[in-house]
Steps between C-alpha positions, in 0.01 A plus 500: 500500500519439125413698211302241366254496821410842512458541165150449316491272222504666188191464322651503125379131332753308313375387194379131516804290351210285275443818354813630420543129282147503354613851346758336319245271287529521136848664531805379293767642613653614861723713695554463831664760723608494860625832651825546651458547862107604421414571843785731580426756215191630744636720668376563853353854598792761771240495723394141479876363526539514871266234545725256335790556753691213597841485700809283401792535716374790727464714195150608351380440136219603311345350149522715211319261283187240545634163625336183454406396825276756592113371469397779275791477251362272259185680488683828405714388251158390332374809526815692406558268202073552346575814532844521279357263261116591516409574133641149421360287728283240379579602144766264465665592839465325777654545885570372810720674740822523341427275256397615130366295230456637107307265267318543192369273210811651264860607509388866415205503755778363778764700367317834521372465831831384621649800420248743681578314832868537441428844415265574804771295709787762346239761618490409870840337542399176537757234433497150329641179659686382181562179665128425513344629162372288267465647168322433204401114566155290418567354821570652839487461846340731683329513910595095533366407188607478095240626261491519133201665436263154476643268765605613874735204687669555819843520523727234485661632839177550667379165413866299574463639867116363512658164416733487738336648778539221802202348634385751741512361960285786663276789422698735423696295235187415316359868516801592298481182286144559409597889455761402252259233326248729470660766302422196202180491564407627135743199394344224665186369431212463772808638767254590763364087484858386502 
């Protein structure tokens, strides 16, 4: 049987996405960082590590590290992740997961909280994705959207696969087609009548 089934869901919220944007209101300018590998700097427990055993060519392996397909991993990396950057969050701070935004109304608000997360990053041995920051900017994209601190639009990527999403033939197809749709909701006027 899998982990996943005999494992109880992880109570831990993840902060509402809406949220995490509205904090960014009346900001100016943005950072956006993405950990490298986030999930695998959790490192899982001796005595806990048997239970992720798999076998691969009659020899048996064991996870040192959180992976990301196990239900509770998202929900730990939140936790794990308040908990390094606590005394920031929702002072200019802002998480999800792996992913870290900084924003303040100035350069020197932005810039000095930017540097206590690298610091407290440097402090746990957390490493940054430098393919994936965005530094600095009055504009960035961040959880499927781009925000500037007044407007939020979706992203271009998220709405170009909207637009070409084929006209859905069964149930299934039109499930996913109204689950992709209504991640716009907030973009589209009187959706729900549509």
């Amino acid at each position: 049987m899998a982990l996943n089934e005999l494992v109880e869901k992880d109570p831990y919220e993840l902060p509402l996405i809406k949220g995490i944007i509205r904090a960014t209101q009346g900001s100016r300018i943005f950072s956006v960082i993405d950990l490298k590998e986030g999930f695998y700097h959790v490192e899982i427990e001796e005595h806990h590590k048997h239970k992720t055993a798999f076998e691969v060519n009659g020899r048996v392996y064991e996870w040192n590290s959180m992976v990301m397909g196990f239900k509770n991993s998202p929900h730990i990396m939140q936790r794990v992740m308040n908990n390094v950057l606590d005394e920031y969050r929702g002072k200019g701070v802002e998480v999800y997961m792996d992913d870290i935004v900084v924003h303040g109304k100035d350069a020197k608000i932005h810039d000095e909280l930017l540097e206590n997360v690298i610091r407290r990053f440097k402090k746990f041995g957390l490493r940054v994705n430098p393919k994936k920051i965005q530094y600095k900017l009055e504009e960035a994209k961040l959880l499927g959207v781009t925000i500037n601190g007044e407007d939020v639009k979706p992203n271009e990527i998220k709405k170009q696969e909207m637009l070409e999403y084929r006209r859905p033939e069964c149930v299934k197809e039109l499930r996913r087609f109204l689950g992709l749709t209504g991640w716009f909701r907030d973009f589209i006027p009187n959706y729900a009548y549509r």
